[in-house]
BAGURO-969447 format. One line per 8 residues: number of its first residue (from 1); for each residue x negated, y, z of C-alpha. Coordinates in Angstrom, 2 decimals. Example, Ala and Ser with C-alpha at 12.3 -4.5 7.8 and 13.67 -1.06 7.14 Angstrom:
<rs>
1	-12.30:-4.50:7.80 | -13.67:-1.06:7.14
</rs>
This chain:
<rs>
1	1.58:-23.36:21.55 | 5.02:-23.13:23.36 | 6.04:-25.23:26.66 | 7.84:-27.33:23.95 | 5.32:-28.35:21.56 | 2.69:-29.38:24.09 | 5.45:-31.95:25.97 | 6.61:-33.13:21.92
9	2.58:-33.85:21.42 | 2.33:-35.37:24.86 | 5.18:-38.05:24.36 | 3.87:-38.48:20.77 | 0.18:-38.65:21.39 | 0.87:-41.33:24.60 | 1.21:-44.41:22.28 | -1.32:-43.80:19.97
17	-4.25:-43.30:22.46 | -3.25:-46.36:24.44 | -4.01:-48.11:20.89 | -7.01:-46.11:20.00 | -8.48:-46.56:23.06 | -8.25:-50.38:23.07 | -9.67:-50.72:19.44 | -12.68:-49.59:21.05
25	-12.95:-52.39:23.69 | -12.98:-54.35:20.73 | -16.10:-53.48:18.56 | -17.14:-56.39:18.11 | -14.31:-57.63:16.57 | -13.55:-55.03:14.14 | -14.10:-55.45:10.52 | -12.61:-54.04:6.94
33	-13.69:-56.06:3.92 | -12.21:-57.25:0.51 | -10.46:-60.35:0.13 | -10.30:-61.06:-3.76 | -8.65:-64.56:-3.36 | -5.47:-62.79:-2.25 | -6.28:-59.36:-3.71 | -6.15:-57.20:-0.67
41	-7.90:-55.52:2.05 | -8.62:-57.52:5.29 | -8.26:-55.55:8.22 | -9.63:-57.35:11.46 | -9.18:-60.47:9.12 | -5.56:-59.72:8.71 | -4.20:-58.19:4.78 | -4.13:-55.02:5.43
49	-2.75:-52.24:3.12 | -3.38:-48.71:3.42 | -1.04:-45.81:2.67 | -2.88:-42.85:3.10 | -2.97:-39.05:2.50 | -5.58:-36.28:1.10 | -6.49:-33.07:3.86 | -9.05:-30.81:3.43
57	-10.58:-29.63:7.30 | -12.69:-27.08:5.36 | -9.27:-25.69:3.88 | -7.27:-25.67:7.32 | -7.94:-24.10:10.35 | -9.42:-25.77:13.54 | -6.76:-24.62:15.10 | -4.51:-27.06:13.27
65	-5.99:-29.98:12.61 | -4.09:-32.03:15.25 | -0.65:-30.48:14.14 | -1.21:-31.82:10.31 | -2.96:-35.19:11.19 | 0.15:-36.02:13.46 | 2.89:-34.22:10.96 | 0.48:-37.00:8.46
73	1.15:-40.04:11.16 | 4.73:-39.60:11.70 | 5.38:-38.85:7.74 | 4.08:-42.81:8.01 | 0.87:-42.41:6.51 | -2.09:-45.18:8.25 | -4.95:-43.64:6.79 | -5.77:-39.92:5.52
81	-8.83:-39.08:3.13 | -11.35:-36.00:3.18 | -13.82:-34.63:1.29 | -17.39:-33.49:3.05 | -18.64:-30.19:0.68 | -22.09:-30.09:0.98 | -22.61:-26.37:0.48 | -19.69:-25.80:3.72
89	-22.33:-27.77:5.62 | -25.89:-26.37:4.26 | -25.30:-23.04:2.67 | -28.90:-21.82:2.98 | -31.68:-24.87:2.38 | -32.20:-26.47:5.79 | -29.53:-24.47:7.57 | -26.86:-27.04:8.74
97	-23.39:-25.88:10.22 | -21.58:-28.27:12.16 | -20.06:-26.57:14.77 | -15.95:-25.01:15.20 | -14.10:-25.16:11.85 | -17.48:-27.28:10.71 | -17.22:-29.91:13.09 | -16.15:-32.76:10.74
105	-17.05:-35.62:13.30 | -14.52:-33.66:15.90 | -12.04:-33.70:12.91 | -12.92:-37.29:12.44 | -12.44:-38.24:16.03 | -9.82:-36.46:16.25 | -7.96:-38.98:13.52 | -9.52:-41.54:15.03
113	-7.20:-40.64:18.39 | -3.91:-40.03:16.72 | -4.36:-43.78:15.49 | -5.14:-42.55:11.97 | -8.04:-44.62:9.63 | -10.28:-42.70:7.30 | -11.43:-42.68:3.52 | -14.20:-41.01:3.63
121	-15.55:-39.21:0.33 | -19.21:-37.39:1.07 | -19.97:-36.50:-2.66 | -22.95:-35.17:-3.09 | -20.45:-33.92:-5.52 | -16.38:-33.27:-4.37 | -15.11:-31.17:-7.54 | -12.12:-30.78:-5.17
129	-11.15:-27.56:-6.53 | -14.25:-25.83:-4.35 | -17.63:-23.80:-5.45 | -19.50:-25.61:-7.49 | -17.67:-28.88:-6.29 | -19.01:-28.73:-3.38 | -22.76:-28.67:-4.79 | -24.53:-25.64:-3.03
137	-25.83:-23.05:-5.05 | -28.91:-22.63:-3.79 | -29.61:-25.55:-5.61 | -30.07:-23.57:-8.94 | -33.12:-21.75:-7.60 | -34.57:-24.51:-9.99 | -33.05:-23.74:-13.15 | -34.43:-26.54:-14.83
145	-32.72:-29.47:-12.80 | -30.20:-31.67:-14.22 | -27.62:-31.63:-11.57 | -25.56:-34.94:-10.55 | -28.48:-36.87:-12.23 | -31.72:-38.64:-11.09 | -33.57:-35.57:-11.54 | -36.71:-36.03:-8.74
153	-35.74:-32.42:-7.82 | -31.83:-33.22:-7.13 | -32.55:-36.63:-5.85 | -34.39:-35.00:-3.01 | -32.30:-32.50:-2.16 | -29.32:-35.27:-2.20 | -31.58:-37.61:0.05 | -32.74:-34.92:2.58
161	-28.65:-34.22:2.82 | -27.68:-37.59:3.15 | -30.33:-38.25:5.91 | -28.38:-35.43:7.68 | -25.06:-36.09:6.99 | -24.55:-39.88:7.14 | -26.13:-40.54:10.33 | -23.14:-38.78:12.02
169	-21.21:-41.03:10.22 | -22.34:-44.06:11.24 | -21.32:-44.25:14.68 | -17.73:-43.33:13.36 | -17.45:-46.51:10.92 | -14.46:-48.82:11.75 | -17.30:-51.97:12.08 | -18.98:-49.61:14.84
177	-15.66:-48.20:16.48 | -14.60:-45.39:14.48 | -11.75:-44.79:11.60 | -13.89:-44.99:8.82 | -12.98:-47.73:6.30 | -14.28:-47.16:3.36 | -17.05:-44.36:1.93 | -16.41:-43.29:-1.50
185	-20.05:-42.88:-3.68 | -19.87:-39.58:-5.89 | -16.57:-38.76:-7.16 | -15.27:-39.24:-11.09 | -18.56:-39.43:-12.41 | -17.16:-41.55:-15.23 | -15.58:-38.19:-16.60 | -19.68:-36.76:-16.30
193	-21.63:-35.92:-19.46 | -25.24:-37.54:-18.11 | -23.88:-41.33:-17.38 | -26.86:-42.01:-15.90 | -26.67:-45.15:-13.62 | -30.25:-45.26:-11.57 | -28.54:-42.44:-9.99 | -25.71:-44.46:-8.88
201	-28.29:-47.02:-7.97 | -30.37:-44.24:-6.03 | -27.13:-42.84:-3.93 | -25.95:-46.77:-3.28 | -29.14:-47.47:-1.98 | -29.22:-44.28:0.40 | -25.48:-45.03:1.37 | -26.58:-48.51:2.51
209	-29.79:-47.49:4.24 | -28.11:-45.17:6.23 | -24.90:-46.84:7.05 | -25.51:-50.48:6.96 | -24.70:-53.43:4.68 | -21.53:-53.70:5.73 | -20.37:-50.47:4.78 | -17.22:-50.81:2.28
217	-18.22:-48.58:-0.88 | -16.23:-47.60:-3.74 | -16.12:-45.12:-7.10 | -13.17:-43.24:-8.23 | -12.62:-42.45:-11.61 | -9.33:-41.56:-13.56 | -7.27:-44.52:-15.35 | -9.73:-44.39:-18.57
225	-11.54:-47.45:-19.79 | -14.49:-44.42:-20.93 | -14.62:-43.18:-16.96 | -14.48:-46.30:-15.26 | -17.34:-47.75:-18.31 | -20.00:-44.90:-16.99 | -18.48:-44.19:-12.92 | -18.74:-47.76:-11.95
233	-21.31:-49.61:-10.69 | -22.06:-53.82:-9.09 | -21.52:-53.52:-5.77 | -19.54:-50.49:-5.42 | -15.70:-51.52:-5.62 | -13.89:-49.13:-8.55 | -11.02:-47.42:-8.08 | -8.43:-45.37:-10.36
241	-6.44:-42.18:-9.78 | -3.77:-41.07:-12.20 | -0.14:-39.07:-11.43 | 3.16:-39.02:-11.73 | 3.40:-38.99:-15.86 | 1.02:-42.30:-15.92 | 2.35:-45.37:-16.59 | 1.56:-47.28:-13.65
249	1.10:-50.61:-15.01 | -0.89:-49.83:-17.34 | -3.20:-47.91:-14.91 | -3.91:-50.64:-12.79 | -4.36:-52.61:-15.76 | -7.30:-50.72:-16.52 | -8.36:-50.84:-13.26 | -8.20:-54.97:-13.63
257	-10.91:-54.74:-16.43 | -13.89:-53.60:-13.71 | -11.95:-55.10:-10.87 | -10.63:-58.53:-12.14 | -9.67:-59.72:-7.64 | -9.33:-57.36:-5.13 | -7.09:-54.87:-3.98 | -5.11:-52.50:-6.33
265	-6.20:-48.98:-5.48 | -5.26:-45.35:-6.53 | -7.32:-43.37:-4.84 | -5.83:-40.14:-5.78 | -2.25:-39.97:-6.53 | -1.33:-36.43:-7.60 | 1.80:-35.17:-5.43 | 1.62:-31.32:-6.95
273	-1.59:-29.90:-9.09 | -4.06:-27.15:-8.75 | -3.28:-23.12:-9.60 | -5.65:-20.59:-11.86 | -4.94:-16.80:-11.58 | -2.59:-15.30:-14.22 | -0.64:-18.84:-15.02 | 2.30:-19.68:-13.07
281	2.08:-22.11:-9.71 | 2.17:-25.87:-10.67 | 4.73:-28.13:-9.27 | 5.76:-31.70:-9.42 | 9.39:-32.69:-9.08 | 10.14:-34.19:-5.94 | 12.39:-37.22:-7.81 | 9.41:-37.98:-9.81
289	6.64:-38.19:-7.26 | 8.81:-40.01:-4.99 | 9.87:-42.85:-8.15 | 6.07:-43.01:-9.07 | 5.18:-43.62:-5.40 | 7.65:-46.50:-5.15 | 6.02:-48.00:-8.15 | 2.95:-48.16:-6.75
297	4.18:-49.79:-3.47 | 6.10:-52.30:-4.91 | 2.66:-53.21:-6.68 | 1.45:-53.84:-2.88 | -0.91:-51.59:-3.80 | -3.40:-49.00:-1.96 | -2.28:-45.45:-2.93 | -3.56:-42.17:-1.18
305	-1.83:-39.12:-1.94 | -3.74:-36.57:-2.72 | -3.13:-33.38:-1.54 | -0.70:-34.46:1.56 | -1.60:-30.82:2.58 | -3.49:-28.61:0.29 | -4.82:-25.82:2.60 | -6.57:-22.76:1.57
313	-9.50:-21.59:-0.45 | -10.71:-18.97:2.47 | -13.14:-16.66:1.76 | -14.80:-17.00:-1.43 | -14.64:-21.08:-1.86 | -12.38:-21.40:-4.53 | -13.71:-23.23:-7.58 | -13.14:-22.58:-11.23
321	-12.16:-24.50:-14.62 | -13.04:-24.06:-18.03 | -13.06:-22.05:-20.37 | -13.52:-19.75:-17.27 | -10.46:-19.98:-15.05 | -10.91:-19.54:-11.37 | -8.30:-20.84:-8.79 | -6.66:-18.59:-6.58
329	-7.04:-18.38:-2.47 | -4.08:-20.80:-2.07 | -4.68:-24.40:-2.31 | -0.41:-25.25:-1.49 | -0.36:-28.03:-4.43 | 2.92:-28.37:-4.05 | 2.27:-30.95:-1.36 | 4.69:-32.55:1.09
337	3.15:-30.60:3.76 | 2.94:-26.73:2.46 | -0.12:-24.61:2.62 | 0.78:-23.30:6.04 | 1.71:-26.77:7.20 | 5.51:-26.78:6.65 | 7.97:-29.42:6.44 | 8.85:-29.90:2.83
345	11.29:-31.68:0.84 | 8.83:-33.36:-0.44 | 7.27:-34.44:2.95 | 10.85:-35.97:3.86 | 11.32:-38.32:0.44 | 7.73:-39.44:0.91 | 8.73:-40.52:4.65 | 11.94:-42.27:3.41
353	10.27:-44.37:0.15 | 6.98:-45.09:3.14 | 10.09:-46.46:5.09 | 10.90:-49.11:2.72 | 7.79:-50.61:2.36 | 6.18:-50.26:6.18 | 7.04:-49.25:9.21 | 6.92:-45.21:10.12
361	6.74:-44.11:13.97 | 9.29:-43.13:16.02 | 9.29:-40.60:17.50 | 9.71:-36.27:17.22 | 8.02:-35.28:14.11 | 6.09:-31.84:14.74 | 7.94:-28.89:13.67 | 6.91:-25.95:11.04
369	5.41:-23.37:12.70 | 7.28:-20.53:13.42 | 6.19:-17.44:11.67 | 6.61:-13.72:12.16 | 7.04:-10.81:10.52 | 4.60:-7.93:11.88 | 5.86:-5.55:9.46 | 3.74:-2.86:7.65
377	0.31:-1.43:8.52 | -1.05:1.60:6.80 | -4.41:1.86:6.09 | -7.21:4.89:5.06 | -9.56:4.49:2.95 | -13.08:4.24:4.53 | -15.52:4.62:1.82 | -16.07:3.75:-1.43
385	-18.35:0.47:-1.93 | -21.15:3.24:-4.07 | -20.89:5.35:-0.67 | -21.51:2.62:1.46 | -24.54:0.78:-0.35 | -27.06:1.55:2.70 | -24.46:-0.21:5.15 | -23.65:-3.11:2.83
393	-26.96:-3.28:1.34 | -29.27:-2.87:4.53 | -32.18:-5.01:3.48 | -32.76:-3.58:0.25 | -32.65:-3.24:-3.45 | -34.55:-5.35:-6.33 | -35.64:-3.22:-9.53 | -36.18:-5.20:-12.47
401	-36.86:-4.64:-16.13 | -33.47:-6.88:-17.27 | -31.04:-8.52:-15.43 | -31.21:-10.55:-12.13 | -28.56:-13.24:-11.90 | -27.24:-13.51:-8.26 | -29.42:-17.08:-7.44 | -32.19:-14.76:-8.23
409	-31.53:-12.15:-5.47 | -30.56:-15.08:-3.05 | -26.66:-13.86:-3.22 | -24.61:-16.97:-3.36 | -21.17:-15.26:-2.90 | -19.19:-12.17:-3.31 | -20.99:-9.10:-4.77 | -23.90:-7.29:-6.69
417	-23.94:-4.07:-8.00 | -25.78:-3.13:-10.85 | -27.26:0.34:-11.38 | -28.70:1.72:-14.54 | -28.79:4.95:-16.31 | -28.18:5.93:-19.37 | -31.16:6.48:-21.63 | -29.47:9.08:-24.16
425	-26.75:11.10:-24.70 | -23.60:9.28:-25.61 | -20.89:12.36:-26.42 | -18.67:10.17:-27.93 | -17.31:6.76:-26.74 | -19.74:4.06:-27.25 | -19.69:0.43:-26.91 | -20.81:-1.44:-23.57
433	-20.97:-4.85:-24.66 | -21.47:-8.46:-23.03 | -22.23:-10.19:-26.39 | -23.10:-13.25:-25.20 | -20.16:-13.04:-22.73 | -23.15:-12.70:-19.94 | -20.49:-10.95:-16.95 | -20.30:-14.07:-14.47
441	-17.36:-13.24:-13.50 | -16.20:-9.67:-13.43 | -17.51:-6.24:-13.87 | -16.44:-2.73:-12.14 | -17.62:-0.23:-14.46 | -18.44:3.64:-13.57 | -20.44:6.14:-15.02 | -21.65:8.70:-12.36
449	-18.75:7.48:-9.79 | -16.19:7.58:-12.33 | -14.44:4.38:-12.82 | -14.59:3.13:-16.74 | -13.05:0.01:-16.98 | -13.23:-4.20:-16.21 | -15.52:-6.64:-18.03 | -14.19:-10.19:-17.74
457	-15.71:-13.29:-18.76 | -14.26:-15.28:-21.73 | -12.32:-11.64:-21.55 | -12.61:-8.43:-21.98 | -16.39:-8.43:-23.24 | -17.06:-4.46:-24.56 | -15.64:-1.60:-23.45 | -15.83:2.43:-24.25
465	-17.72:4.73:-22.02 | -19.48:8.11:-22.45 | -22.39:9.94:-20.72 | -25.19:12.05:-20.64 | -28.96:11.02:-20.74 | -29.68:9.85:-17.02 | -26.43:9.57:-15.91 | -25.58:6.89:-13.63
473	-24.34:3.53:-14.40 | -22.52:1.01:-11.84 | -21.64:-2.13:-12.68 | -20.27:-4.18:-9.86 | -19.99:-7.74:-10.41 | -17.58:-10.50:-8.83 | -18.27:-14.04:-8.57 | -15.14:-15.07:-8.38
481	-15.53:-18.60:-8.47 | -18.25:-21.45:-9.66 | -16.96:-24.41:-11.97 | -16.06:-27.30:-10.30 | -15.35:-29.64:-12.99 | -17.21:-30.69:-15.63 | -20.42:-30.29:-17.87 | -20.60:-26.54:-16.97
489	-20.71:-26.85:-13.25 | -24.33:-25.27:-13.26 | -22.74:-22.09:-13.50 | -25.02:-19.12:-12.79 | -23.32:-15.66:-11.52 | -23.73:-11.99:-12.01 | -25.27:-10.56:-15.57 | -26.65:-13.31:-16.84
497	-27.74:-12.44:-20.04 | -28.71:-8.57:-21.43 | -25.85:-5.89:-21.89 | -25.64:-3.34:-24.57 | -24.71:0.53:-25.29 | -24.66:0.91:-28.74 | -27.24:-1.12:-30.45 | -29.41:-0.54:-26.99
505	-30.33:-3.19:-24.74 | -29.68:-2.06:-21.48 | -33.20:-1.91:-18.82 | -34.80:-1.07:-15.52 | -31.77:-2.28:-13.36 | -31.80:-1.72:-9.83 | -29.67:-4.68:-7.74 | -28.12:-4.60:-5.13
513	-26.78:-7.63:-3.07 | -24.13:-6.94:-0.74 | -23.70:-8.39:2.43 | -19.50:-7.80:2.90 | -19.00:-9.89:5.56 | -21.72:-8.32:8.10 | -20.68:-4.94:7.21 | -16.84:-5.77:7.75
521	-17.67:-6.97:11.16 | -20.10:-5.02:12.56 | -20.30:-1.78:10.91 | -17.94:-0.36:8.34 | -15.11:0.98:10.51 | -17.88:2.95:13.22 | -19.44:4.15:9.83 | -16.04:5.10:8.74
529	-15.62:7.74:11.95 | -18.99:9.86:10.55 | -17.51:9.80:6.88 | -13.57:10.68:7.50 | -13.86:13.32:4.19 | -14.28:10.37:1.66 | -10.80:9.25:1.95 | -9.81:12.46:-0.48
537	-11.46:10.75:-3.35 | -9.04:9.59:-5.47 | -8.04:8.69:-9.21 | -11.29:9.67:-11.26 | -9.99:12.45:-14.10 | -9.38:10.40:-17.50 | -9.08:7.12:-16.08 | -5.76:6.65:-14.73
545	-5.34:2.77:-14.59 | -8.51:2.42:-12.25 | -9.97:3.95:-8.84 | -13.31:3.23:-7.60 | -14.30:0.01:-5.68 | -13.36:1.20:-1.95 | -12.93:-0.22:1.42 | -9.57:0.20:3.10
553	-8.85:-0.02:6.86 | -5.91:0.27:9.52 | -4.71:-2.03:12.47 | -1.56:-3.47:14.04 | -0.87:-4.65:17.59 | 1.48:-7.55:18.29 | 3.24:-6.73:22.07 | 2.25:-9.20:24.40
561	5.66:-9.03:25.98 | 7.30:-11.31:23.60 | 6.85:-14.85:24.44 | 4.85:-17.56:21.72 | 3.50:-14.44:20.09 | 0.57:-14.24:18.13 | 2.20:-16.43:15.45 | 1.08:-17.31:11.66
569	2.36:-14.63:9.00 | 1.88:-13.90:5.47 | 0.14:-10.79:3.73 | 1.81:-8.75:1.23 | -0.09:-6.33:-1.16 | 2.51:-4.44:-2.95 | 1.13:-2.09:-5.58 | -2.57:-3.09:-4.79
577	-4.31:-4.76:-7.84 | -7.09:-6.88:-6.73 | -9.68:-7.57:-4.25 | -10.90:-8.99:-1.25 | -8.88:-8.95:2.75 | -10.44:-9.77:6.18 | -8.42:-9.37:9.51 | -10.18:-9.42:12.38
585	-13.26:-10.09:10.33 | -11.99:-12.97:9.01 | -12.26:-13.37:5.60 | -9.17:-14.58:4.32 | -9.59:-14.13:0.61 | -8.67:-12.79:-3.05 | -5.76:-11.41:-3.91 | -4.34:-10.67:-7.14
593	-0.89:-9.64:-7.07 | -1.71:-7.81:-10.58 | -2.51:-11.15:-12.20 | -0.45:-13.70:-9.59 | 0.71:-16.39:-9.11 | -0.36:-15.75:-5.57 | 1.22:-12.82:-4.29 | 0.67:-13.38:-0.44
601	-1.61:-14.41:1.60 | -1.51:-16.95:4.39 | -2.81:-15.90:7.81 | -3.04:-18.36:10.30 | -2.34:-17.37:14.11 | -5.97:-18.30:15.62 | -7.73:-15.01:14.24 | -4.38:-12.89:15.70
609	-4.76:-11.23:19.52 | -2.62:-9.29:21.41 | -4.95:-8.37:23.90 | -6.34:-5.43:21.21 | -5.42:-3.51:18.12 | -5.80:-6.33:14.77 | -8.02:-4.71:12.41 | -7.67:-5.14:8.69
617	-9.97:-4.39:5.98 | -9.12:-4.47:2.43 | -11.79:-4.60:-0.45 | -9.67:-3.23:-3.30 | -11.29:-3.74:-6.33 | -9.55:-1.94:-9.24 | -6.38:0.25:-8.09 | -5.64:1.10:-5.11
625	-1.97:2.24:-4.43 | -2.77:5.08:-2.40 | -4.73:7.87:-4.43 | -4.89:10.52:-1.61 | -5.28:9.85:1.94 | -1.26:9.81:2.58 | -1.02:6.77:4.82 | 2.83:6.18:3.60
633	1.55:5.21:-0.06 | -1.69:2.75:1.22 | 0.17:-0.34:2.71 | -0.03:-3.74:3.36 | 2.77:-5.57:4.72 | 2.61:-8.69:7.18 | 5.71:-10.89:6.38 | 7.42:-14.20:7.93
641	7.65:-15.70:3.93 | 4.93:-16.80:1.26 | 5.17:-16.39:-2.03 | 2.67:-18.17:-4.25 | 4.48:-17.99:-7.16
</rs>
């Protein structure tokens, strides 16, 4: 952080933790309730509005939460609202992470400092855009159990999370000194097939018990009579969300039916809207947003906008839609505040309609971050995933007569190959079929290391390969992403139902769960040294449009003679098709410049050094641009621009 930026923080961060600090001399004193004789929020016993905005600290770096809470205060925002995902927190059973980039009650304080109050919405269930909505999928171990239910096998697993989880929270309440106002129960489980309200009861219940009866609770649900009917329950104070093409009379109207008195709240007021791969990147007209947003203010209602910054889907957490769409690694939304934390049009017409209705600081408003072009970096190929299953498959294989899913071989993310062989000639091209579209979520085909063809769910289902009796077959399988939204959340990955060649089924699999991210760091590129030959192998005769699964790898270094260097940057993956990039062994996600909209990736400057060469490693999936091993055709640029589309 330049000379600069630290004094602009310092002058900013002066006044607002002189008035932090003496809330906290005053705990006592501090309450947040509901006033429904005048239809408002009481604040210290004061009406008190809030006018808050949606960030995700599992989608932005540690590194910069302080920059986007203030950019948040001084856009004139008093309040901002997060998630907690449950499976960022306990992604094995019993195995909590809470520390660095997990460290939501540093996140929280941190607020909490900058003079900023909190919504706080701890699920069990987010949807969000994230896995599994933030459900972890360990939990389908036990196929049987009705998830977001009272199922006695859920209902434990919620309660044994919630004993973990809300116990930091407590301390961090406004009532107990902290920025927490208000604790949303569940999230839009109006919108839910099972309607089942002793759940409700259950998670009100463990709220209470674990952060008092004085907690402010509330439901979300979208401006539907049907969702607000089955997401609502006594004692938990409903709120709506809808977006800019709502009528917004007529939402709070509907809000008015469960909530005759009290405060007017939209809880999630959509600024942009979510991406899939292959369609093109959503936005929201900055004249509309901005109109809509005044019409909610002039209600004197509660609004929080949701995203205020969107943030990325790093590593494998993106979520998924149906039928079968999976969002891509950005999460920009179109937001005021971009995915890399710029200063948006948007950002500056939500600052000037705030202005009419409340007062915004003064003051020097952080700047965008300056970014820099590195320029290209060519990489070799290092071996092809096939070649390296003893280094990214170290504790073993799993032979079974049919099919494991990936829940069954304890893989929760990434990748599983499949191996087979054929049991008969097949001379002439014969069908490999998913009938039951049973690829969760994409297959890498090769018979005897020659690439075949992609299976995709709700896609391409058969395709034409040819063998001879015993020959090899590889399928490698991608979960790209578990439903987030809606009845089909309990979504299961790998092959999850039979395959067929011919009129065959398919048997005696041996699986093989790979660990990427281990490998990546520790052991691929000292691997790579013993095994320079493999970068010959190239385009596999007959099968021009695909190359084999294979790691790629080359490095950069950024001169530490030029002041404020490292700074963020963007990837670029011209004439690559798909996979999966890490630099530095940080995984920073899909791309899919072959499908788009995404066609760069956002790297952030924390996992940059110039104190050593800046390793990259690229997964590519399908084609890689570089068929030989001349370096000039296998690149990846590093530029000072994004393009999402």
């Amino acid at each position: 952080m330049s000379g600069f930026r630290v004094r602009a923080l310092s002058l900013l961060l002066a006044p607002l933790l002189l008035g932090s600090a003496h809330g906290l001399h005053n705990v006592s004193q501090r309450t947040f309730t509901i006033d429904y004789s005048r239809d408002c929020f009481l604040k210290d016993g004061q009406p008190f509005r809030y006018i808050s905005g949606s960030i995700h600290y599992f989608r932005v770096p540690r590194f910069y939460w302080e920059d986007r809470l203030l950019k948040m205060k001084m856009a004139g925002l008093n309040a901002i609202q997060t998630y907690v995902p449950w499976n960022f927190h306990e992604p094995q059973p019993g195995h909590y992470q809470f520390s660095e980039g997990h460290d939501v009650e540093y996140f929280l304080q941190l607020a909490h400092k900058l003079g900023l109050l909190v919504i706080l919405r701890p699920g069990p269930y987010i949807c969000a855009e994230w896995d599994m909505g933030g459900l972890p999928a360990w939990l389908l171990e036990k196929e049987s159990m009705l998830l977001r239910s009272s199922d006695p096998d859920y209902l434990a697993a919620v309660d044994k999370w919630l004993g973990v989880l809300l116990p930091k929270m407590k301390p961090l309440l406004y009532q107990n000194g902290g920025p927490i106002i208000t604790v949303q129960v569940e999230n839009e489980y109006g919108s839910y097939f099972t309607n089942d309200y002793d759940y409700l009861r259950f998670l009100q219940k463990r709220f209470h018990y674990y952060l008092g009866d004085n907690v402010l609770l509330f439901t979300t649900d979208g401006a539907s009579p049907k969702f607000l009917q089955y997401g609502t329950l006594q004692g938990l104070y409903a709120t709506v969300d809808f977006g800019v093409g709502a009528n917004v009379t007529e939402a709070f109207q509907i809000q008015r039916r469960t909530e005759p008195k009290g405060p007017l709240v939209n809880s999630e007021f959509y600024t942009g809207w979510l991406d899939h791969w292959g369609e093109p990147h959503s936005r929201v007209k900055t004249e509309a947003m901005v109109s809509s947003l005044s019409k909610i203010l002039a209600f004197g209602a509660n609004v929080n906008l949701y995203m205020f910054i969107g943030g990325t889907n790093f590593a494998y957490w993106n979520g998924a839609n149906t039928p079968y769409a999976a969002q891509p690694t950005s999460y920009d939304y179109d937001a005021p505040l971009s995915e890399a934390g710029d200063l948006t049009e948007k950002y500056f017409a939500v600052r000037k309609v705030i202005q009419k209705f409340e007062k915004v600081p003064e003051g020097i408003i952080p700047p965008s971050t300056p970014k820099f072009a590195y320029g290209k970096v060519s990489l070799r190929k290092l071996a092809t995933v096939e070649a390296a299953l003893d280094i990214l498959c170290s504790n073993g294989s799993t032979k079974s007569l049919y099919p494991l899913t990936f829940i069954q071989v304890k893989q929760y993310f990434g990748f599983v190959l499949y191996r087979t062989v054929l049991p008969q000639d097949f001379k002439n091209p014969t069908l490999l079929s998913s009938p039951l579209s049973g690829v969760h979520d994409r297959a890498y085909v090769a018979v005897n290391r020659v690439p075949q063809g992609v299976l995709e769910r709700n896609g391409v289902v058969t395709l034409n390969i040819r063998g001879k009796a015993g020959a090899t077959l590889d399928l490698l399988v991608e979960n790209m992403g578990r439903v987030n939204y809606g009845p089909d959340i309990k979504d299961f990955k790998g092959l999850v139902s039979n395959l067929t060649l011919g009129s065959r089924i398919l048997t005696n699999w041996t699986i093989f769960p790979l660990n990427t991210e281990d490998a990546v760091r520790s052991h691929l590129g000292n691997w790579a040294a013993h095994h320079a030959g493999l970068c010959s192998e190239g385009h596999a005769p007959g099968s021009p449009n695909y190359t084999l699964p294979a790691f790629y790898a080359g490095s950069f270094l950024i001169p530490s003679d030029i002041p404020d260097l490292p700074q963020d940057t963007f990837i670029q993956f011209s004439g690559w098709t798909k996979g999966q990039v890490w630099i530095n062994g940080f995984n920073l996600g899909r791309y899919w410049p072959a499908r788009g909209p995404q066609m760069t990736l956002f790297v952030p400057r924390h996992i940059l050094t110039t104190s050593a060469p800046n390793n990259i490693t690229v997964l590519e999936l399908e084609r890689a641009p570089c068929s030989t091993c001349s370096p000039e055709l296998c690149v990846v640029e590093l530029v000072d621009t994004p393009n999402i589309g």
